[in-house]
Structures are given as C-alpha cells and as structure tokens.
MIZA-622959 format. One line per 5 residues: for each residue x, y, z of C-alpha. Coordinates in pm, whole numbers, padded with zeros to 5 digits, always signed. Each point is the difference from the previous one (the first is absolute). Last residue first. Layout:
BEGIN
X:Y:Z | ...
END
This chain:
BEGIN
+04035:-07108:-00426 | +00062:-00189:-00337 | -00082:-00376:-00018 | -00152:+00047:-00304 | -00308:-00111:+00108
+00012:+00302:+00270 | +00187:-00066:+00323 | -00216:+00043:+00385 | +00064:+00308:+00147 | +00186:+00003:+00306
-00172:+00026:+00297 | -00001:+00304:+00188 | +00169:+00025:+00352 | -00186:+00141:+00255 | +00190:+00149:+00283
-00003:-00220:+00329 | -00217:+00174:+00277 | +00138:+00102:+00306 | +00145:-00166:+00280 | +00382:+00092:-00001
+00037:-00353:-00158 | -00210:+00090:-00286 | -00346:-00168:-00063 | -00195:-00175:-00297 | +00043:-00369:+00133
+00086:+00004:+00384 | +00351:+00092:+00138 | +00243:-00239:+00050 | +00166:-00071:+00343 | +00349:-00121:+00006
+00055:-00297:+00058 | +00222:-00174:+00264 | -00270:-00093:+00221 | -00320:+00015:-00233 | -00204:+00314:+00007
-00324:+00070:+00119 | -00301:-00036:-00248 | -00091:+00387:-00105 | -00356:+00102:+00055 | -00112:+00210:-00241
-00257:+00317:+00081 | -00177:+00160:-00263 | -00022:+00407:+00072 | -00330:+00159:+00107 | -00220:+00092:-00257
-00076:+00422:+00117 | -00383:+00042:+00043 | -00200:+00172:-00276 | -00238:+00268:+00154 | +00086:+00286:-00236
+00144:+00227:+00226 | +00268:-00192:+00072 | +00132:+00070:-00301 | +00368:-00077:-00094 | -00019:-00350:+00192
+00322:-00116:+00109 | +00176:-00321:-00082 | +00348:-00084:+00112 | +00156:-00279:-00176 | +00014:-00326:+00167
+00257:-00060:+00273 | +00052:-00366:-00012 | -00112:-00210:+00355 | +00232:-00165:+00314 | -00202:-00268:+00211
-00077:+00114:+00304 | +00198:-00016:+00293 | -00139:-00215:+00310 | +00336:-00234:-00010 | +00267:+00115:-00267
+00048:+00023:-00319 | +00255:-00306:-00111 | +00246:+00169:-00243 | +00240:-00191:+00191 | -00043:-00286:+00213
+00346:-00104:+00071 | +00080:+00103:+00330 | +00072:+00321:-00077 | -00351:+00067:-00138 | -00162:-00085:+00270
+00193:+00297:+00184 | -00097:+00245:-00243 | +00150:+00100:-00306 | -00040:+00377:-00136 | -00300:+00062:-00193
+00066:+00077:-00403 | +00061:-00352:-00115 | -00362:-00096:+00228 | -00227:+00221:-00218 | -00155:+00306:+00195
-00368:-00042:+00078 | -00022:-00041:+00380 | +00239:+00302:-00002 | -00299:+00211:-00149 | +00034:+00101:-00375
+00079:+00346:-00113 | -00259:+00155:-00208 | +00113:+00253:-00234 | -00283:+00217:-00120 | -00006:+00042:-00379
-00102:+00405:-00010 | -00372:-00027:-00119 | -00035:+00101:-00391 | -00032:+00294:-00143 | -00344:+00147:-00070
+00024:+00276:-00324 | -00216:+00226:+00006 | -00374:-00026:-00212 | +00011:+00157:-00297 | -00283:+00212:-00084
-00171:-00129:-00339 | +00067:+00253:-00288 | -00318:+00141:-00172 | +00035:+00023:-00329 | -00090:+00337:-00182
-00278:-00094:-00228 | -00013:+00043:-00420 | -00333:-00074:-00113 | -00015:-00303:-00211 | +00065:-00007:-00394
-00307:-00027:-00172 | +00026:-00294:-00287 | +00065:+00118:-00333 | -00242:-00140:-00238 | +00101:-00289:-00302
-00008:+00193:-00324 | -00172:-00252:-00281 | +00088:-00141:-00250 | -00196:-00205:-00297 | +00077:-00287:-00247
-00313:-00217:-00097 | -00071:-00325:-00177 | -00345:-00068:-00064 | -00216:-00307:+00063 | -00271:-00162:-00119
+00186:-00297:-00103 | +00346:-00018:+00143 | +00320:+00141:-00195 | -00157:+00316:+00101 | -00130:+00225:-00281
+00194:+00359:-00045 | -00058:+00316:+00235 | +00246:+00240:-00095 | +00237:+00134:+00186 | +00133:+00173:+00327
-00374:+00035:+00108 | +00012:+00260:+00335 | -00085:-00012:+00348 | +00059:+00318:+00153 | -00026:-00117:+00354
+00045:-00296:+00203 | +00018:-00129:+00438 | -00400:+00123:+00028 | -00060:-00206:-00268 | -00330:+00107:-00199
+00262:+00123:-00305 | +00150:-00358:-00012 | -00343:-00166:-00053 | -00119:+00284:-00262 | +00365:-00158:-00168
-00070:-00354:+00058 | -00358:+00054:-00111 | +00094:+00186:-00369 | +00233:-00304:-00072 | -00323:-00233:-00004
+00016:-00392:+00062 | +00354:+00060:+00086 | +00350:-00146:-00120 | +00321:+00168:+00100 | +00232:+00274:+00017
+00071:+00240:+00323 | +00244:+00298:+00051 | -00007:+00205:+00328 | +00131:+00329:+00030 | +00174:+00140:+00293
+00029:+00368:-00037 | +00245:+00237:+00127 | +00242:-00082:-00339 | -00119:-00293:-00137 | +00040:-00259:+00229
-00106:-00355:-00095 | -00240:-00274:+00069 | -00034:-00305:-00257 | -00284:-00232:-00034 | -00007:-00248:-00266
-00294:-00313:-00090 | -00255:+00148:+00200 | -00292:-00186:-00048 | -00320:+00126:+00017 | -00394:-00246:+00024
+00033:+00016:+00398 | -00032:+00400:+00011 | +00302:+00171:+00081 | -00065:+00230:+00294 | +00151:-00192:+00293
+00273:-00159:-00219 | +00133:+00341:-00093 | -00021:+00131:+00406 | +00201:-00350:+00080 | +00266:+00129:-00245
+00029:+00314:+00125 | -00018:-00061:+00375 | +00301:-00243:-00076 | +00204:+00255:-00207 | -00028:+00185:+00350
-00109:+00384:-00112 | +00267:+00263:-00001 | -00077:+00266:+00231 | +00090:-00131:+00305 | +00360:-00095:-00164
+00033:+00283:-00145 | +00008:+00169:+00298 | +00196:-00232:+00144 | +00292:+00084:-00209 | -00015:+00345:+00035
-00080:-00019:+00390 | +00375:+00045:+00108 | +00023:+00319:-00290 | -00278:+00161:+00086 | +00092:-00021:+00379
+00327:+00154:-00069 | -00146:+00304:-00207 | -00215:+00016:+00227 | +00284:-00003:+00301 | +00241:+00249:-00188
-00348:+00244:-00029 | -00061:-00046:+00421 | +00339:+00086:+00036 | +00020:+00303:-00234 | -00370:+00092:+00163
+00207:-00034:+00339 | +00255:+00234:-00092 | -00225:+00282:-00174 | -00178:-00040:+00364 | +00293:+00026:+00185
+00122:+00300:-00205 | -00372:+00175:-00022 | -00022:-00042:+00416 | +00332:+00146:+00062 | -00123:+00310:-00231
-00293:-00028:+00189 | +00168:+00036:+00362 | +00201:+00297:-00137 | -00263:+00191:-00135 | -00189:-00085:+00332
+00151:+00326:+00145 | -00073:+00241:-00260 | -00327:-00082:+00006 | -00040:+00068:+00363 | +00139:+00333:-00069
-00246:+00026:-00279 | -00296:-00086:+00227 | +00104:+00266:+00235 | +00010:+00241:-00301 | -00363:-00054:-00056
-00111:+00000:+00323 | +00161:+00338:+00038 | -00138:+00121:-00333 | -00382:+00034:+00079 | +00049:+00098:+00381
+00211:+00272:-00144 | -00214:+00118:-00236 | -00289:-00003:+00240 | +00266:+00223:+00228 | +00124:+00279:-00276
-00336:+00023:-00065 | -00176:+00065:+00400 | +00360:+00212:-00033 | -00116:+00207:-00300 | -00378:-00012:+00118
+00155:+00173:+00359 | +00192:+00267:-00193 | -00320:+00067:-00221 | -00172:+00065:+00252 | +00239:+00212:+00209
+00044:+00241:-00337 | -00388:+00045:-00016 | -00017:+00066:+00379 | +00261:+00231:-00104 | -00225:+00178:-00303
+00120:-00092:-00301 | -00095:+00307:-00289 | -00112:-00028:-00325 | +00055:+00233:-00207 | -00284:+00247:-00084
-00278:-00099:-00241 | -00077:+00222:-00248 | +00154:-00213:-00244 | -00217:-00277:+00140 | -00317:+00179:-00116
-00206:+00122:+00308 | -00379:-00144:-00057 | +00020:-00242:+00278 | -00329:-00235:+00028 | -00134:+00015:+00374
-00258:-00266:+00045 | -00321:-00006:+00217 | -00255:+00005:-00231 | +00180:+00304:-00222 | -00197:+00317:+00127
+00009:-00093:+00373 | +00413:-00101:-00031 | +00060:+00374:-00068 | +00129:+00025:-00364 | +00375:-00020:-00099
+00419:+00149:+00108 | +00255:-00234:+00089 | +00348:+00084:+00114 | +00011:+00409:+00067 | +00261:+00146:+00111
-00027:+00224:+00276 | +00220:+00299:+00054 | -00276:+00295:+00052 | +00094:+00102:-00351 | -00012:-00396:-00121
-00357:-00009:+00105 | -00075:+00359:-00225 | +00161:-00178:-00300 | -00201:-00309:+00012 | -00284:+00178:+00053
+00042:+00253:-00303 | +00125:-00340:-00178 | -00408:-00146:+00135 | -00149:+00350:-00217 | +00212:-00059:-00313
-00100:-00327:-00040 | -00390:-00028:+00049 | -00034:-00331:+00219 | -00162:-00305:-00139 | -00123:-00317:+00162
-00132:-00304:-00252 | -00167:-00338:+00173 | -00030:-00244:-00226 | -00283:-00270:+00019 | +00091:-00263:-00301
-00163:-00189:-00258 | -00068:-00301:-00140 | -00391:+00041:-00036 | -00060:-00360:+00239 | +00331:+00022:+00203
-00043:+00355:+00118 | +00296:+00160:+00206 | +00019:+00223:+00259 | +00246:+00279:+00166 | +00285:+00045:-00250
+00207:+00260:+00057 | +00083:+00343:-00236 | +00261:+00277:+00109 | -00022:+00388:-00156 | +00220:+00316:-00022
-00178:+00190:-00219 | +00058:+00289:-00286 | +00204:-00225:-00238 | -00311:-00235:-00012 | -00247:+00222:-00109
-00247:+00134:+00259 | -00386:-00001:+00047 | -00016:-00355:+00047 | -00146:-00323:-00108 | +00112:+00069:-00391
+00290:+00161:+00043 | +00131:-00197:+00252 | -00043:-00355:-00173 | +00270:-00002:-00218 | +00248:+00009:+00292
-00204:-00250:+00193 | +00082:-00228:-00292 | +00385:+00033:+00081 | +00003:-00048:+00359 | -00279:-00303:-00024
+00274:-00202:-00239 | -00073:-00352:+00145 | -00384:+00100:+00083 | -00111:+00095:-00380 | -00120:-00385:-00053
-00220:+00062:+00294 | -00249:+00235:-00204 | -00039:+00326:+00169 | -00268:+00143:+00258 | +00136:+00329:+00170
-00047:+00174:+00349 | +00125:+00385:+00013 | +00131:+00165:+00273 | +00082:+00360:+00041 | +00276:+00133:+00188
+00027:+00322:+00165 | -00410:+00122:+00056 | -00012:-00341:+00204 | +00289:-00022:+00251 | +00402:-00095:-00096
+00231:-00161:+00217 | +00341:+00107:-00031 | +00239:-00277:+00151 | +00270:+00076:+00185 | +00402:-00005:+00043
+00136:+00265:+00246 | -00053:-00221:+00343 | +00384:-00005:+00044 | -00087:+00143:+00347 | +00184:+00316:-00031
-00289:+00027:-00343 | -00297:-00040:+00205 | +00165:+00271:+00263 | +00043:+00225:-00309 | -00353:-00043:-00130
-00130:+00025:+00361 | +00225:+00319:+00067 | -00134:+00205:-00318 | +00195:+00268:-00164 | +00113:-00170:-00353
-00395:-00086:-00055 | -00135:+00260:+00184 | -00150:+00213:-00290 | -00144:-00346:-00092 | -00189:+00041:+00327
+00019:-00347:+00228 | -00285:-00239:+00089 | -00001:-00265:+00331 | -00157:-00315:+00022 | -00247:+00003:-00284
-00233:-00326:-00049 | -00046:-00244:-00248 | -00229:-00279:-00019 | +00112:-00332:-00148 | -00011:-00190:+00299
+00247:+00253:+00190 | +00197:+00241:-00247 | +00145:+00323:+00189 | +00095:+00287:-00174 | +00304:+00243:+00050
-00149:+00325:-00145 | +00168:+00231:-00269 | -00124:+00335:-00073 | -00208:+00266:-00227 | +00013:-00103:-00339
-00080:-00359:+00101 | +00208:-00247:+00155 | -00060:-00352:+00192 | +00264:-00204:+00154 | +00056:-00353:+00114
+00369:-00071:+00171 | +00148:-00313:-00149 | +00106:-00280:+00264 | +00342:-00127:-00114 | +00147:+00061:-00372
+00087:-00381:-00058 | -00281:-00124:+00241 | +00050:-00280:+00208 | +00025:+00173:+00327 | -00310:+00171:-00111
-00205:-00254:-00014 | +00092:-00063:+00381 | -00113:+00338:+00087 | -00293:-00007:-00219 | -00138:-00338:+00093
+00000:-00268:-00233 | -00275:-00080:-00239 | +00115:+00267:-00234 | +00326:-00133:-00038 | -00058:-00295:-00160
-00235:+00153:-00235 | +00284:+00270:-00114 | +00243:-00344:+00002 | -00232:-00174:-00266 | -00060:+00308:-00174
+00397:+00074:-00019 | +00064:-00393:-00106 | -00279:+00062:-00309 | +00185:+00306:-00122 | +00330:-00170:+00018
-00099:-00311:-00223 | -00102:+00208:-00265 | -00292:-00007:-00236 | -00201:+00233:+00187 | -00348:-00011:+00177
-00069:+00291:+00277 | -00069:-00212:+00330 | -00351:+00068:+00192 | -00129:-00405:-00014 | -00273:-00032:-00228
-00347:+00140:+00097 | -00325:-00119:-00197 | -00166:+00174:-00339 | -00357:-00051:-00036
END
C-alpha cells in the first residue's frame, strides 16, 4: 500500500522546487499576512456554470458560496465592479465535480523526471479525451518503495468548455490567475490547470511594491554591514603600510649586519675550528699504542693531510697484519683502515711485515656559545692625600724663631716642658671603612736636638719639610764585562 509524499509536483528545476517550498510556507500563515507576501495578493475564488458566477468561500477544504451573479450581469453587476475598484480583479476559478474529472494513476518511478510528457501519452488511454482536447495538470501524491512506483494524481478539464469560462470572467473584467479541481476532490491540494500562456501579466500589488522596497534596504544594509568592516580594515591597512615598509628596511639592515658578522665570526673561528677538529698528534699516538698488541712494532708512523682527510700511515712488524688492521677499525679515534701493501715475512721469526693507513676521525667541534661578558665593576679612585700640618710642639727648631735661651747661647735647645719635635709621616687614610680594617697610624721619629751652632739634620729617609725622602734606586751592579 502506497503512503503520502509531501504535495509538491516533481520537476527537474530549481525554480519549481523554491515555488512549492514558498506555496507551503505560505499556507501555514494566516491569509492576511500570506497575502502580504503574495506576488498577485489575495486571489478572489470563483465558481461558474452556464448560468452565473459565485464568489466562493474555501474553509478546511469545504467550499461555500458567498454571493452569485447572472452571466447576463456580468458587465452590469455592482459587486463585480466594486471587486474590481478594489484591485481585487485577479482570481482563481475553482472547479466542482461534473467540471473536472480526476483520475488517480500508478506509474513506474523512473517516468517521474519527465511526468508532463508521459501524462501526455497517458490521456487517451485513462480518459475519454485526446490530449489536444484537455487542459490537464498531474501531482504526485504517494510513492511505493517495494513495486517502485508512484501515486499520481491526474485532473483534467475539457478545453473548449473552461476557454468559454475564461472568456465569460474576462467579460465581467476579471482575469483569471489559476484555474483546477475543488480541494475535496484532490486530498486537499489545488493543482492549476491554466497554461502559463494563458496566464495574465503579472501584476505588483503596493503592499507588493512596499515589500520589496523594505527587502531592498534590509539588502542594501547586510551588504553594508558586510563591506564596512571590510573597508575599515583596509584603511587601517593603508596606514601600517608605512610602518612595515620601515620595518622591511631595518630589518633588510640588520640581516646585512647580522650576515657581515657571520661572515666575520667564520672567519675569527677558522683557525680554531680546525684546530678542535684536528686530533692532538699526542692523543693519536697514545690511541696506536693502546690498541697495538704487545707482539707489533711500529717501525714508521707518519700523519698527513690529504685534502679534508687526515690519514695515518704505519709500517712495522706484527704477529698478524690482519689484527693491527681489525685493531684499528675497533678504535673509536680510526676508520677505513686499509692494507697499503703486501704482507711480506718480518725480519723476525713468525712475523710479518705490514704497511697499512688508516683515516684518523674528525673530532666534534663544540657548540658555538655567545660569551658572557663579566660586569665591570667602577672604577674606585683613591682617597684625596690629606695634608696634615704638624702641631707647634712638632716643628723643627731652624724653622721656630729664637727664644730667649737661645740668645744666650743655648740655641737649638727646645725648651722646658716642650716635647720633643717628630717627622711628619705620610698621611694614611683608609679607602674603606666599611670593611673593618683600621687606618696604621704613622711611625713616629724622635729627632735628637741639635748641637749649638749646628744645624739640625733630619732623620734617615726624611725631607727637611718633614716628609718622606724619595727613594733612590740602586745602581745596578756591572756585568763580567764590566759593562753597565
């Protein structure tokens, strides 16, 4: 048993698929707000016959007569011409029982792409009519997965009879949009049997016109608020341009600076390069004595450069020739030890003489690390020399005026109570008190008091203004030659 599908008329296109959609949209909305959205507005429903037109009413599929009209009355009547003051002139013929007749079909699904067509073979055959004598419409209703078929739902109208309709609508000035079945006698759905030559022009109604006004502004603003962020980030573009341009020079000038100081690096650490990866001459000759055995002796070892590689050369005397060279290969310090010639008897019994090289292994050269540079500590200059002037007890007797005593003949005679005088010793000052080192105080040196008539001579290793003598350096003692 066949079940329902959804009540759409297949096609191929795009468009007829987007019209369903929007006819099932706008049956779930009320009739005066589907009508806003209607191209054509709110159709008018009308019924004819030979007799007159009625303005129907279609409420849960059951339709009811509001008000008839004589065809004789057509160009005459006020309703017709009040309808059509009102810009209510487009409507929709709906057709009763003994109009229309309905047909319900079984056809294989593979004919459902090109229904139009095969329904046009099919008229003959499931009606009384040809095709060139109806006006008909076909929808699918059901489909059956298990026999792979479909439900189709056929209306037909007789042609010359619904353009007699037509013709009689258009007297009364009505034009007619859509034109099919009563809803009863097609499960609900109204399939339009009015070709779309037939048709007349479409026709915006204003609310149609104010629609469409508001969706082109709702348009012109989400394109708006799509490109305004966009050109804000292009004015803010614009203005780093400048800053990365600046950017690309300083950094093309730093790379040339960092490039010059590579190349300068390579250069300074050239030499020590090689150095690291050069093995010690020592390191190679105490690896060779590690892996001889005890019964070889090397009798000439040479180490050159050949090209890159550092080869070793060794002859000698060996209990085997094959062990010093499987001896050099197990060397972590050798590689590619090779026979240079051939192995002849040793000048010792049960020996042989052998000749081999070897390549002597680069050692790794050390990772290169930036040096860290101690901080320098500031410079601490030295104390300011602080002049220390000597007390009046301490000033030699030539520079004190003469006194009394010395008048009467005892000059340069300090006198009673005063103390001896003392040498001014250099002033010493201690830099960092901090440090808890006490200053050394100076060494005092008595000076014997002069003899009358002498002058007074200052002590060993001091100047006669009190401070210390200057050093003088010995002179260097004469060579065997005698020369200085």
């Amino acid at each position: 048993m066949s079940t329902a599908s959804p009540t759409f008329r297949p096609a191929s296109t795009l468009g007829a698929y987007a019209r369903w959609w929007l006819d099932e949209l706008r049956g779930l909305l009320p009739a005066t707000v589907a009508g806003w959205f209607a191209g054509d507005g709110a159709l008018t429903d009308v019924g004819i016959d030979d007799q007159s037109v009625r303005l129907l009413r279609i409420e849960r599929g059951q339709v009811s007569t509001v008000q008839s009209v004589a065809r004789a009355e057509l160009g005459t009547s006020p309703v017709l011409r009040g309808i059509v003051a009102n810009e209510q002139e487009r409507v929709r013929l709906v057709l009763s029982t003994g109009q229309v007749l309905v047909r319900t079909l079984s056809l294989p699904s593979a004919i459902e792409e090109n229904l139009a067509e095969a329904i046009g073979f099919e008229i003959d055959r499931v009606t009384p009519f040809k095709a060139d004598q109806v006006h008909h419409a076909a929808c699918v209703v059901g489909r059956d997965a298990q026999q792979d078929t479909i439900e189709v739902l056929l209306v037909v109208a007789q042609r010359a009879r619904l353009d007699a309709w037509l013709a009689g609508l258009r007297q009364g000035g009505l034009a007619v949009v859509e034109a099919g079945a009563e809803p009863a006698l097609t499960r609900g759905l109204f399939i339009d049997l009015l070709p779309a030559a037939m048709k007349p022009d479409r026709r915006w109604s204003q609310m149609t016109r104010i629609n469409l006004a508001l969706a082109a502004v709702a348009g012109a603003l989400l394109l708006l608020a799509l490109l305004l962020p966009i050109w804000q980030k292009r004015e803010r573009v614009i203005a780093l341009i400048p800053m990365v341009d600046k950017a690309e020079s300083e950094f093309a000038a730093n790379r040339k600076v960092y490039d010059d100081y590579a190349r300068l690096a390579g250069e300074y650490n050239h030499i020590a390069t090689r150095k690291h990866a050069a093995q010690p001459v020592l390191a190679v000759i105490e690896e060779v004595t590690r892996i001889s055995p005890d019964t070889t002796f090397t009798q000439t070892m040479e180490l050159k450069s050949t090209g890159k590689v550092r080869e070793l050369v060794m002859m000698g005397e060996a209990a085997s020739a094959s062990k010093v060279i499987e001896s050099l290969e197990q060397s972590p310090l050798f590689q590619n030890a090779t026979q240079r010639a051939q192995t002849t008897r040793g000048s010792q019994a049960n020996t042989e003489r052998y000749h081999v090289s070897t390549e002597v292994k680069p050692r790794p050269v050390p990772a290169a690390v930036l040096a860290a540079l101690e901080p320098v500590a500031p410079a601490v200059l030295p104390a300011e020399a602080v002049n220390v002037v000597p007390p009046a007890a301490t000033t030699p007797p030539e520079s004190r005026p003469p006194t009394a005593d010395a008048k009467a003949g005892n000059a340069g005679t300090p006198a009673t109570g005063s103390a001896p005088p003392v040498a001014a010793g250099p002033p010493i000052s201690n830099p960092n008190p901090a440090n808890g080192v006490q200053p050394v105080p100076a060494q005092v040196t008595p000076i014997a008091p002069a003899k009358p008539g002498a002058a007074a001579v200052p002590p060993k290793g001091t100047a006669a203004q009190g401070g210390p003598a200057p050093a003088t350096p010995p002179a260097p003692p004469p060579n065997a030659k005698g020369q200085p």
